[in-house]
N, C-alpha and C positions, 0 to 999 in steps of 0.2 A: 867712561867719559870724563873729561879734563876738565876742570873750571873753565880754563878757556873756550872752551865749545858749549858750558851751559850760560855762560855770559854771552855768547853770540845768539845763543838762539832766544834766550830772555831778551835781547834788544831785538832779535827779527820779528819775533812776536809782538811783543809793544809796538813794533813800530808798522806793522803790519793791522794789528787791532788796536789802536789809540783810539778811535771813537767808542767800542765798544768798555776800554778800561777809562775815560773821563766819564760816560753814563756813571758806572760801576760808581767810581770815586764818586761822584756827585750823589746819588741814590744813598748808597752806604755813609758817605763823611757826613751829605748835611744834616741827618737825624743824628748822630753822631756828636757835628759840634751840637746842635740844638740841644742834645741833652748834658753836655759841661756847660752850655750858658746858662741853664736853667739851674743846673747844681752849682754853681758859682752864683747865681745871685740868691740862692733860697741859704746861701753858706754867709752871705754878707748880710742879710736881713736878720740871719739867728745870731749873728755877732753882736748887732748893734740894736737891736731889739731890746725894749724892757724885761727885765727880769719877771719870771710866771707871776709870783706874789702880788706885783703891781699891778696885773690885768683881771684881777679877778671881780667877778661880777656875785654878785649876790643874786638868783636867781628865782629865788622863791620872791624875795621884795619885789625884783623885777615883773613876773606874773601877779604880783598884788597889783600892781601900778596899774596893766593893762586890763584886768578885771575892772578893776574902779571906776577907771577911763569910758569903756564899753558897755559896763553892767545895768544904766537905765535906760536905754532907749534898745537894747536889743529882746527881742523876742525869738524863742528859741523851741517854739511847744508846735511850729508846724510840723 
């Protein structure tokens, strides 16, 4: 078989199933782009984002605070 004859029956086909190849396209591309927009924006936020050191939290002081906070008025022996 000659290029030319798999180029005629690739355009008989599509043009015979075009409904069924825009579902396809639409089902398969939009999760597709959905998942470069989401990797393109989680790529721009780790660019421009604070550096680790900056965001660090002290986590034991943090649990003191909310002990402190909570500690007289809670009963806890039901």
């Amino acid at each position: 078989m000659d290029l030319n004859a798999l180029w005629t029956l690739a355009v008989l086909l599509l043009v015979t199933y075009w409904p069924i190849v825009v579902v396809a396209l639409v089902l398969v591309g939009g999760p597709l782009l959905g998942c470069v927009i989401v990797a393109a924006v989680g790529a721009v936020r780790a660019g421009v984002s604070r550096p680790e050191e900056a965001r660090d939290v002290d986590v034991a002081a943090f649990f003191e605070e909310q002990a402190a906070a909570v500690g007289a008025g809670r009963n806890d022996s039901i």
